[in-house]
C-alpha positions in Angstrom: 62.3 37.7 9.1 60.9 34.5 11.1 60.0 35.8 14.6 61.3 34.2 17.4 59.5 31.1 18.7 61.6 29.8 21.0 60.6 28.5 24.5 56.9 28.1 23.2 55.9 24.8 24.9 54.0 23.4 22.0 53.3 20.0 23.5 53.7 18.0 26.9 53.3 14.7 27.4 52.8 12.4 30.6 50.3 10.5 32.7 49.0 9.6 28.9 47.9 13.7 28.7 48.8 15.5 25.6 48.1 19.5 25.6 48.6 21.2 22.5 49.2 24.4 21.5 48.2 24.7 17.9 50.5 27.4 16.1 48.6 28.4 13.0 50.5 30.9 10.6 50.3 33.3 7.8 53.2 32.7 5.5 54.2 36.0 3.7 56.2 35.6 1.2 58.6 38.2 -0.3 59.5 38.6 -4.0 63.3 37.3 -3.4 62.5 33.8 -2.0 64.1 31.9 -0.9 67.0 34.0 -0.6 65.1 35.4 2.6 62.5 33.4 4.8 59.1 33.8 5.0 57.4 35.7 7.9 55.7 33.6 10.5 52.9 34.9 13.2 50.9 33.3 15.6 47.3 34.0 15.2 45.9 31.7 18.0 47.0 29.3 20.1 44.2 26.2 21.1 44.5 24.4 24.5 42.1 21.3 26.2 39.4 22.1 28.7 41.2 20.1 31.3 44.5 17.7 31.6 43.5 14.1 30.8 41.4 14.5 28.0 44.3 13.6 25.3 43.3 17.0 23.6 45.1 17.3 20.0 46.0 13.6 19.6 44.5 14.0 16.5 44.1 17.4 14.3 42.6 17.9 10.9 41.6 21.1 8.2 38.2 20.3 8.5 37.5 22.1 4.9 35.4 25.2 4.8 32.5 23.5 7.1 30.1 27.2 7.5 31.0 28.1 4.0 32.6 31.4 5.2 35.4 31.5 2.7 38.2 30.7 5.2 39.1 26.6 6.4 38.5 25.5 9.8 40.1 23.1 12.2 39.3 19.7 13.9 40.8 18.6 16.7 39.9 15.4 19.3 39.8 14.8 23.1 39.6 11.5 23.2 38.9 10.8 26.9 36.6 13.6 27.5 33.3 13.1 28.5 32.7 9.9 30.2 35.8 8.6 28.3 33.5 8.9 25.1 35.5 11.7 23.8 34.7 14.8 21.6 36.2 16.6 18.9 36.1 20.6 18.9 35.4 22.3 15.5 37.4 25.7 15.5 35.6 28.1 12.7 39.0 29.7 10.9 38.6 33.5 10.2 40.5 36.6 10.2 39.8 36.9 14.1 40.1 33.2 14.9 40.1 32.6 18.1 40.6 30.1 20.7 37.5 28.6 22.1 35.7 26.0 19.8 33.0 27.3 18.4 31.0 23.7 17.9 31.5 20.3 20.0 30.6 17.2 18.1 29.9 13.9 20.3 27.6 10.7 19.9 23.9 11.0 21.3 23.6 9.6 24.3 22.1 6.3 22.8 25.0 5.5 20.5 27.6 6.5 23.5 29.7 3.7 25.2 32.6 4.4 27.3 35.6 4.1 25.8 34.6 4.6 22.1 38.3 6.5 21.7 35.7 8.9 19.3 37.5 11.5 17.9 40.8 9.0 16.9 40.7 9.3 13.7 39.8 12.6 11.8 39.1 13.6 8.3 36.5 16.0 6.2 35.3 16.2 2.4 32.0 17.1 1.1 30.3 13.8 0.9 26.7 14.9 0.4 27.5 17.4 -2.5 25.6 20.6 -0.6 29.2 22.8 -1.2 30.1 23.0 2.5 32.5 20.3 4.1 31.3 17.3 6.2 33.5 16.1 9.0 34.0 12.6 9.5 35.3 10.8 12.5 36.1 7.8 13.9 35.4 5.8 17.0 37.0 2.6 16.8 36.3 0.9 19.8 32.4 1.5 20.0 30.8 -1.4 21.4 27.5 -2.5 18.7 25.0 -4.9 20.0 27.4 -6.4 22.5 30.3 -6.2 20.1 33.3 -5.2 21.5 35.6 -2.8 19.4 33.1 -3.1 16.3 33.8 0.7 15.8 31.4 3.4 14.1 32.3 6.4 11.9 29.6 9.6 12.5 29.2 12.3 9.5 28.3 15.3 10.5 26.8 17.4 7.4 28.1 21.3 7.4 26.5 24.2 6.8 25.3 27.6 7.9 24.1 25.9 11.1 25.9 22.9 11.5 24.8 21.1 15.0 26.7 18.4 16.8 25.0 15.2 16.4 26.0 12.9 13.3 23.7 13.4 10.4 24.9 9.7 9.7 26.2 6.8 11.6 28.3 3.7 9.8 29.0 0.7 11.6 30.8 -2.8 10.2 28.8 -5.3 12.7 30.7 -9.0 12.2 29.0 -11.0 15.3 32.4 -13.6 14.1 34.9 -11.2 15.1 35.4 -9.1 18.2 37.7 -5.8 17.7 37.4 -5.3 14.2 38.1 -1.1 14.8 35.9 0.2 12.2 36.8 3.4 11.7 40.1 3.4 12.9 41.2 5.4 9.8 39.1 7.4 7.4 
């Protein structure tokens, strides 16, 4: 039987603001589907720190990133943080719960306001360790007086994954302004 989710407010949207409230389920599935629906619950729900961040304009399975056995979750506040932006890493689990367990960002070197880090999302295990790397976007990083040259950070899992990029791409063409590396990846 599908409990009742009416009058959840899952998003709301104005002044450019975007809070989300992340429904995760556990599908259990009897032996006569589909002749009756699955069973839905809510585990956790995930909210921004504070309105004007544009918390959850982007979301992502981020992999298995602590190699823990369960997936976790990525999502992005763009304008957080100096209007840098950050993306929260929630560790999934049998007791997930809502507060994000790490907060990954640029250092403060390789920061520029604006950067819209955190628009695009994605994860894999690009340096072949077993744990998932997350990969994100900020496409309108300024580079050496570049406007909107963009940069994509990596940032390695693993038992003690930090928050700084283990790796930082860039696409530098000092011929074209606003070429939005990493835009999508």
């Amino acid at each position: 039987m599908i409990k009742s989710l009416r009058k959840q407010k899952v998003t709301r949207i104005g002044n450019r603001e975007l809070i989300v409230l992340l429904l995760i389920f556990i599908m259990g599935f009897s032996d006569s589907y589909p002749s009756q629906p699955p069973e839905i619950h809510l585990i956790t729900s995930i909210t921004g720190k504070e309105e004007g961040v544009e918390f959850g304009n982007v979301i992502s399975s981020a992999g298995d990133v602590n190699g823990d056995g369960y997936d976790d979750i990525v999502v992005s506040g763009l304008n957080y943080y100096k209007e840098i932006g950050e993306v929260y890493v929630y560790l999934g689990g049998y007791l997930m719960d809502s507060k994000p367990d790490i907060v990954l960002h640029w250092d403060e070197s390789s920061a520029t306001k604006g950067d819209l880090f955190g628009a695009s999302l994605t994860s894999g295990d690009v340096n072949g360790d077993g744990f998932s790397d997350i990969i994100v976007g900020a496409p309108h990083s300024e580079i050496e007086g570049i406007p909107g040259a963009g940069k994509v950070g990596i940032y390695f899992g693993g038992q003690k994954m930090d928050s700084l990029p283990d790796v930082i791409l860039s696409n530098v063409d000092y011929n074209i302004y606003y070429t939005w590396f990493g835009s999508s990846v």
